[in-house]
C-alpha positions as CSV (number, residue, x, y, z in Angstrom):
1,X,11.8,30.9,0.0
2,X,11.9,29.4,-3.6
3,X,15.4,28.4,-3.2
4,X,14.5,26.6,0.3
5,X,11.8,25.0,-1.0
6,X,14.0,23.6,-4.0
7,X,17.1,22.4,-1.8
8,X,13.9,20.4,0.9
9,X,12.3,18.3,-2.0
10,X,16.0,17.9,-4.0
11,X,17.2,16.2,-1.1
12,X,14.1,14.6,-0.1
13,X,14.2,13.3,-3.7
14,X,17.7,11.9,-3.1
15,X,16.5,10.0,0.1
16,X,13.8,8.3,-1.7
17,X,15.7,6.7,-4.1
18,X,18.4,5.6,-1.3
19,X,15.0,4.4,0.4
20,X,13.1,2.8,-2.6
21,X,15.1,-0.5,-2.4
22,X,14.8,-2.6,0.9
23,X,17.2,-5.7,0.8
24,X,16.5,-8.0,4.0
25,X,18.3,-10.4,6.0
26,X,17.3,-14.0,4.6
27,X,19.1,-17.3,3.4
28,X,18.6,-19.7,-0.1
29,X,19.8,-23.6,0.0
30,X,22.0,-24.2,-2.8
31,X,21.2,-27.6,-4.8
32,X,24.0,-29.2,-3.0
33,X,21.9,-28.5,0.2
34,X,24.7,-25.9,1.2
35,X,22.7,-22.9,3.4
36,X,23.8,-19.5,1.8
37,X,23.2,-16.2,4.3
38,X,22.3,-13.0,2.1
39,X,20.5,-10.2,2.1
40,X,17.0,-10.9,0.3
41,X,15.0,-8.1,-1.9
42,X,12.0,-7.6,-0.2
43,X,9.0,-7.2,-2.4
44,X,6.1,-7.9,-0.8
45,X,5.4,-10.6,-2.9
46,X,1.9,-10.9,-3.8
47,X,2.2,-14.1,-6.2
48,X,4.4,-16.6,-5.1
49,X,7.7,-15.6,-6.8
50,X,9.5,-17.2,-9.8
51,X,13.0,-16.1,-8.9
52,X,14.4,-13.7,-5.8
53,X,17.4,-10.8,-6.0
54,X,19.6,-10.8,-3.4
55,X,23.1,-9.4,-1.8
56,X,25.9,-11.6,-0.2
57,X,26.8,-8.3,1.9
58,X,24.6,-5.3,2.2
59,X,26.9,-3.2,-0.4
60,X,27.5,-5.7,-2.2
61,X,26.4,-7.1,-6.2
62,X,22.6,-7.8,-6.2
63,X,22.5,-11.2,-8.0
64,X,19.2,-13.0,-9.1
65,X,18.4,-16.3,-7.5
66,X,17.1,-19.0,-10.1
67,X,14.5,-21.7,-9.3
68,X,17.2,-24.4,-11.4
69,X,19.7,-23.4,-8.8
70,X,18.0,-22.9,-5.3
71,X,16.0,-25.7,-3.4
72,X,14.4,-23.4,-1.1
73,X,15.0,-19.3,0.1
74,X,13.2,-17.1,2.8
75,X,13.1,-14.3,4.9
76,X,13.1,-14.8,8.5
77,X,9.3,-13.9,9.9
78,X,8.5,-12.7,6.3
79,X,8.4,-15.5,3.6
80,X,9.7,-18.9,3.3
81,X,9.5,-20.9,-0.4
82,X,10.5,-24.0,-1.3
83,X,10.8,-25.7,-4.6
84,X,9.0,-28.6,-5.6
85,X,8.3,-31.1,-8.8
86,X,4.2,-31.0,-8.7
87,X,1.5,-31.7,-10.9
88,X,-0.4,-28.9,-11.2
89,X,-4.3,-28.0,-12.6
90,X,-4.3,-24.6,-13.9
91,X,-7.9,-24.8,-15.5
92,X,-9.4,-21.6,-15.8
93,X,-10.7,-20.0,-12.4
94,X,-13.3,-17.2,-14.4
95,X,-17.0,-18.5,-14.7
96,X,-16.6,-17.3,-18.9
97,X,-13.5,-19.7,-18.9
98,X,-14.5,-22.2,-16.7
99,X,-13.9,-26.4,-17.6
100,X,-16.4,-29.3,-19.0
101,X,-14.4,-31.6,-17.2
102,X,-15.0,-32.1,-13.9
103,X,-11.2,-33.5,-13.3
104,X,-8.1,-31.7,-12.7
105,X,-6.1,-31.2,-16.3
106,X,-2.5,-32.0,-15.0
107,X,0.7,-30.1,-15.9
108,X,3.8,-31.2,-14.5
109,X,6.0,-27.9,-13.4
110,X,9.1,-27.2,-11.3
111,X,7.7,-24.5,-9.4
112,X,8.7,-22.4,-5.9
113,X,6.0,-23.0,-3.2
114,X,4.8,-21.1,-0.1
115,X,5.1,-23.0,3.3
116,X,2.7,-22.1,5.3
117,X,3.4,-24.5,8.0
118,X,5.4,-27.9,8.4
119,X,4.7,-30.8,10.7
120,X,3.9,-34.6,10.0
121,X,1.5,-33.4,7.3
122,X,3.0,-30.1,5.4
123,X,1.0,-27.7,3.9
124,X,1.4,-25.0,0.8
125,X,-0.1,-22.6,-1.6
126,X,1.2,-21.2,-5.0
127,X,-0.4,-18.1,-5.9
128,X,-0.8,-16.4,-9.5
129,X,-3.1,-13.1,-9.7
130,X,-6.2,-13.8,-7.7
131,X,-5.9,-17.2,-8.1
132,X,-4.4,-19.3,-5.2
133,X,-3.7,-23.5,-5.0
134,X,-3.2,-25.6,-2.2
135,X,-0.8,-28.4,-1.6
136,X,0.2,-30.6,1.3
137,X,2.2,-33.3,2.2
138,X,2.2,-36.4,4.8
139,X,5.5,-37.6,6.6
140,X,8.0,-35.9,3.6
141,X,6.1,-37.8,0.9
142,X,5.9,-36.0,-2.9
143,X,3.8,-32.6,-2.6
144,X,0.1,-33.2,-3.9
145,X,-2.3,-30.3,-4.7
146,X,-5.3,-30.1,-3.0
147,X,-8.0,-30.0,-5.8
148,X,-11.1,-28.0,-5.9
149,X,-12.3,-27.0,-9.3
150,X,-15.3,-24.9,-10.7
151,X,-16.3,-26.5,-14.0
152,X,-19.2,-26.2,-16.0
153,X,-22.3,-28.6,-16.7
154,X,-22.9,-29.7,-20.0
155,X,-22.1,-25.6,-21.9
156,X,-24.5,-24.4,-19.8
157,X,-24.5,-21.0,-17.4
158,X,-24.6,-23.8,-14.6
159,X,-21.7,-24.6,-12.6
160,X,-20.6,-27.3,-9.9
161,X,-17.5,-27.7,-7.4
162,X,-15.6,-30.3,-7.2
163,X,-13.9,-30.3,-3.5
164,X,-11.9,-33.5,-3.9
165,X,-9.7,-32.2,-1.6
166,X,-12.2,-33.1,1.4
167,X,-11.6,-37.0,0.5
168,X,-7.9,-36.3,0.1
169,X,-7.6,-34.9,3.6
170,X,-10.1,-37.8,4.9
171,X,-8.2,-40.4,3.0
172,X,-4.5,-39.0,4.2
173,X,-4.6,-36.2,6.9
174,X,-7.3,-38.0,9.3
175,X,-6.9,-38.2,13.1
176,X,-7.7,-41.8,14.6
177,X,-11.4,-41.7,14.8
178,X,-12.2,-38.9,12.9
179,X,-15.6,-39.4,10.7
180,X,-15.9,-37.8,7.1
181,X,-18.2,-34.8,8.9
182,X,-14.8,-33.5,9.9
183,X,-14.3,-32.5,6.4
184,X,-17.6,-32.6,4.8
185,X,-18.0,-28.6,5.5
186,X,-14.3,-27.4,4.9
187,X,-14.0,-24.2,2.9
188,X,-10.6,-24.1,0.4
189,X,-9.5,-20.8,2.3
190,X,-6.0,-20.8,4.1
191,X,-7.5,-20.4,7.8
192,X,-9.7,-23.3,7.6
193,X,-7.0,-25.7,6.1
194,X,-4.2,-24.3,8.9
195,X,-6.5,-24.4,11.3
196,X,-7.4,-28.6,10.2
197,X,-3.7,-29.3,9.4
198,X,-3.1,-27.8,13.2
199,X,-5.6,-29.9,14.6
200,X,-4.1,-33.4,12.8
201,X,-0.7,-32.4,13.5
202,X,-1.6,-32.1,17.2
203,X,-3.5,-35.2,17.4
204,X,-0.5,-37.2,16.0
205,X,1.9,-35.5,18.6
206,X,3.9,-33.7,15.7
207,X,5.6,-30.6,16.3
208,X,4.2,-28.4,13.8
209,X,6.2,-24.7,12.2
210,X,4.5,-21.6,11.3
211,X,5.0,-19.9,7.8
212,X,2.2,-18.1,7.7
213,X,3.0,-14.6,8.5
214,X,0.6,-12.2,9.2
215,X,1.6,-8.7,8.8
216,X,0.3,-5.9,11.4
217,X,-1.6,-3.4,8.9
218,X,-2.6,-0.1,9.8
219,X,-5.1,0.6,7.0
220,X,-6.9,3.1,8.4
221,X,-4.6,6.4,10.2
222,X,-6.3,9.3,11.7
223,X,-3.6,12.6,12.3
224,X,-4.5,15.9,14.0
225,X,-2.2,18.4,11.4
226,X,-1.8,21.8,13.2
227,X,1.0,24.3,11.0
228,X,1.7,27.4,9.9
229,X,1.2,29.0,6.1
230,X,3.2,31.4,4.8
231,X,1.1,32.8,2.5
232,X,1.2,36.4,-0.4
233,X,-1.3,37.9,-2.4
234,X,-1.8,40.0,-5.2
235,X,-4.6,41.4,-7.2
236,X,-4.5,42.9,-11.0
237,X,-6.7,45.2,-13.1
238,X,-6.0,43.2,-16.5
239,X,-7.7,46.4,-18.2
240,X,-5.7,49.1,-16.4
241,X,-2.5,46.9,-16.1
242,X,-2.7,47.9,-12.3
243,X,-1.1,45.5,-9.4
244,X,-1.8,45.7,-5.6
245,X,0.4,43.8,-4.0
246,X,-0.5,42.4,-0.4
247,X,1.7,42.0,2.7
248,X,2.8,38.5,2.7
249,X,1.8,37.2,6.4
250,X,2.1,34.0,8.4
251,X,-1.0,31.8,9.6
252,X,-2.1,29.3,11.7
253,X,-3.6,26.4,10.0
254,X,-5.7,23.2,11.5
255,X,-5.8,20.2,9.7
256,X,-8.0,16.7,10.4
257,X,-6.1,13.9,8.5
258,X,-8.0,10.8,7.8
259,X,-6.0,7.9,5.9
260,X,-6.9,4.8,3.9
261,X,-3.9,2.8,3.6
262,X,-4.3,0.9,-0.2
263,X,-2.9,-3.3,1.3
264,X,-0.8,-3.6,-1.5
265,X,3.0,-3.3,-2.7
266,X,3.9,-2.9,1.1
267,X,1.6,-0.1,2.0
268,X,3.2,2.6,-0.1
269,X,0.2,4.3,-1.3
270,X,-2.7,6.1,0.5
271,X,-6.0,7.9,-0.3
272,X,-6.0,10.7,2.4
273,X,-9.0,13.5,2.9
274,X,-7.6,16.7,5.1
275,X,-10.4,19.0,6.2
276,X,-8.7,22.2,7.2
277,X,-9.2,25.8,8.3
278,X,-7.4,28.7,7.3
279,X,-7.1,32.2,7.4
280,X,-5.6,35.1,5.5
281,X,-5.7,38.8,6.7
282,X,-3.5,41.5,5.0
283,X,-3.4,44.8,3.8
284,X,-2.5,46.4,0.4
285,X,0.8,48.2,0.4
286,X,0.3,51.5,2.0
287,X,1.0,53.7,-1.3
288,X,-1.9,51.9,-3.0
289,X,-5.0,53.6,-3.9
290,X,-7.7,52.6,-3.1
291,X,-7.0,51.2,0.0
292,X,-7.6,47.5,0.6
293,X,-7.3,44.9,2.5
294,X,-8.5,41.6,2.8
295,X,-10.3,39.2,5.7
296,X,-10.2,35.4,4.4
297,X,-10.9,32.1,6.6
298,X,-12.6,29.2,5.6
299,X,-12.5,25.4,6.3
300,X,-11.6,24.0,2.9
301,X,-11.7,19.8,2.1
302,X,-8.4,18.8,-0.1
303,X,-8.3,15.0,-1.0
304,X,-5.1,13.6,-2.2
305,X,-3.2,10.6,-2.9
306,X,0.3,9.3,-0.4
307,X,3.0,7.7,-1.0
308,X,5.7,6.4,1.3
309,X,9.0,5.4,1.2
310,X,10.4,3.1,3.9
311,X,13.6,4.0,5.5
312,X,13.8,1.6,8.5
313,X,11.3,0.0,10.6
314,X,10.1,3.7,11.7
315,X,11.0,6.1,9.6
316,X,9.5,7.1,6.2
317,X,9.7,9.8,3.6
318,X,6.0,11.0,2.8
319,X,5.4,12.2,-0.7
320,X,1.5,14.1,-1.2
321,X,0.0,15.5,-4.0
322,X,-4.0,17.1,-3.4
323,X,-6.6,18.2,-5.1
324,X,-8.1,21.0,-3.5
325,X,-11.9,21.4,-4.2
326,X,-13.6,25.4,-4.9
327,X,-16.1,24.4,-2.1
328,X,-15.6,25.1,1.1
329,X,-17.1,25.8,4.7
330,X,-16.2,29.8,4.6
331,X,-16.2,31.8,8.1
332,X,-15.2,35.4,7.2
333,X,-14.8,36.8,3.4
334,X,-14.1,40.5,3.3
335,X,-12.7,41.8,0.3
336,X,-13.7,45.2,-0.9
337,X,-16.6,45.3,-3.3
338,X,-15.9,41.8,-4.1
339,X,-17.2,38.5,-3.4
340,X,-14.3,35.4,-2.9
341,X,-15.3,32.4,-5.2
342,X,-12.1,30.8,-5.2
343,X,-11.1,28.2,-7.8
344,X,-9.6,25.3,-7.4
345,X,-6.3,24.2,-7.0
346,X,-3.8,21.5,-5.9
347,X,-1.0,21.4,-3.4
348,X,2.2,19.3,-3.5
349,X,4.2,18.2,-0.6
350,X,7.0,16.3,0.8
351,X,8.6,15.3,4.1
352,X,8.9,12.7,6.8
353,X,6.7,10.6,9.5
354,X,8.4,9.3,12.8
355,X,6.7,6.6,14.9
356,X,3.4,8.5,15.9
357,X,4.7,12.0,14.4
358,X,5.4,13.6,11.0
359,X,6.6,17.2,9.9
360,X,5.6,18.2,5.8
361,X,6.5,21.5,3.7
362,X,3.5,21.9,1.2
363,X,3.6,24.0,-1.7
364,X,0.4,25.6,-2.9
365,X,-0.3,26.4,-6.7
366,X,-1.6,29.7,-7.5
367,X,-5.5,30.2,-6.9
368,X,-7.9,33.2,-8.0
369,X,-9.9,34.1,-5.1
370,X,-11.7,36.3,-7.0
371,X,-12.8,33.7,-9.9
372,X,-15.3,35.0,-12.9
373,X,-14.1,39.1,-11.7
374,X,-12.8,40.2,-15.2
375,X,-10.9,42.3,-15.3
376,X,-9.9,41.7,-12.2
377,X,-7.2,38.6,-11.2
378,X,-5.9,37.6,-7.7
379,X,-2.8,35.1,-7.3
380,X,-3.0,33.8,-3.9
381,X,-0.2,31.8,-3.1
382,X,0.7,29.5,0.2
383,X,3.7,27.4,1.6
384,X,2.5,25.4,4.5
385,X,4.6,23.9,7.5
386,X,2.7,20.7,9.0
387,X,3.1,18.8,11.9
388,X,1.5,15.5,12.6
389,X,0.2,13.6,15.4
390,X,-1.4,10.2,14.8
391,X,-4.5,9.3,16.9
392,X,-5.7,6.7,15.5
């Protein structure tokens, strides 16, 4: 069993490194406008990114793409950048840190941009930590950020906005007619802007392109986990040096999986909480004296932490490690003259999720169901064999 264990999580190690790394099909635009196809290193990019890593072939060299060498790059319903001479204002966005001045401080920079659609007026963000800036564009002129700054009022704790980017929109992204109310209540938040830009681009009879890719999340799983445990226990008089060993047996177990999917770094990690029942029921070996035997089932509440690793659009490798609380919701404990009070324990498991269904080995560590009993011990041990159905 030990040895079958082993060889299931080495090669499951071996697939997650041939899984870690997910290169897809994109393009960059060389300086001399020439349109390069590749293979793009996809990595969820939170911030807009400085530089890219890509493959001319899919076995190929990965080679890093410099902003000095590459006018624009993307990813095909994923990501599209472009680079772009702006002047940028980079004041401080924390109320501690916050400006006296009221007007942008410019810095010119050579920076990549995020389209996030195009059209007879353009628009873009650029986004460092939490921080996020706006910029646009009219009929191909030069890229302008939209300003809207927090700044503070004479070193006090009082603060004031300035949302000069409502004139700027009045001034050069206005629809025949339009009166400054159009803009006098515009929020600087991406829908509200798309959803203006939209509206001008449409008024003007431009055709308008879409960048801004929204990505199906499901950040919230629930899996119905029915298996089977193989599981072996033995008990010890530390004082007599006496062992009983238990007939290993095989159980079925009933798990409730719910699943908080964390929305970052391509939903790889998870906070999952598995209430389950159990049972154990064996007898000593035969030759032992006295006789025992042992009648264990409870609904125990193991919280853990997921990671996945993405092998194509429906397959992933599923890596758990759990936590497995003393508490638990018991239904039958009968063990000779003693009482169970388990400790607790954690679990450790590997294996692989299909569409809608996924299969797991877990590997229990050793737990004392017989916890503050000196000099008595018990080492109950458990490998479990999960199925997994999503339901939600």
């Amino acid at each position: 069993m030990k040895f079958i264990l082993f060889s299931f999580f080495l090669i499951l190690s071996t697939l997650s490194v041939l899984g870690q790394v997910s290169f897809d099909k994109g393009y960059f635009i060389t300086n001399n406008n020439q349109r390069v196809e590749c293979y793009i290193k996809n990595t969820d990019w939170g911030d807009t990114p400085k530089d890219f890593r890509y493959k001319l072939t899919e076995t190929g060299e990965t080679l890093k793409g410099e902003i000095s060498d590459t006018r624009e790059f993307g990813i095909p319903g994923i990501i599209k950048c472009i680079r772009a001479d702006v002047k940028i204002d980079r004041s401080p966005r924390t109320f501690s840190n916050f400006s006296d001045t009221k007007e942008p401080i410019w810095a010119d920079e050579k920076l990549f941009l995020n389209v996030i659609l195009t059209g007879k007026a353009s628009l873009y963000y650029f986004a460092q930590a939490d921080i996020r800036f706006y910029f646009y564009s009219v009929n191909d002129t030069a890229i302008k950020q939209l300003i809207c700054k927090d700044y503070k009022i004479d070193n006090s704790n009082i603060y004031k906005t300035n949302n000069e980017f409502r004139l700027q929109l009045y001034n050069d992204v206005k629809c025949p007619g339009a009166l400054i109310s159009s803009v006098e209540k515009l929020n600087y938040k991406q829908d509200e802007l798309v959803s203006y830009f939209n509206k001008y681009n449409s008024c003007m009879g431009s055709s308008m392109e879409s960048f801004a890719f929204r990505k199906k999340r499901d950040l919230f799983n629930l899996r119905i986990t029915p298996g089977i445990n193989y599981s072996s226990f033995l008990v010890q008089n530390r004082s007599y040096g006496k062992d009983y060993a238990f007939k290993s047996k095989v159980s079925f177990r009933l798990g409730l999986d719910g699943e908080l999917v964390f929305p970052f770094n391509k939903n790889k990690w998870a906070l999952f909480f598995e209430p389950t029942y159990q049972s154990f029921n064996s007898e000593a070996n035969p030759n032992s004296s006295p006789a025992l035997s042992i009648a264990y089932s409870n609904i125990e509440f193991p919280i853990g932490l997921r990671y996945y690793m993405f092998l194509n659009h429906d397959i992933k490798l599923v890596i758990d490690a759990l936590f497995i609380p003393a508490d638990a919701i018991a239904f039958k404990e009968d063990f000779y003259v003693f009482k169970i009070n388990p400790n607790s324990s954690f679990a450790f498991s590997g294996g692989f999720e299909f569409k809608r269904l996924s299969a797991q080995i877990r590997y229990y560590t050793p737990r004392n169901l017989i916890w503050n009993n000196d000099p008595w011990y018990s080492d109950y041990q458990r490998i479990s064999f999960i199925l997994g159905f999503k339901i939600l």
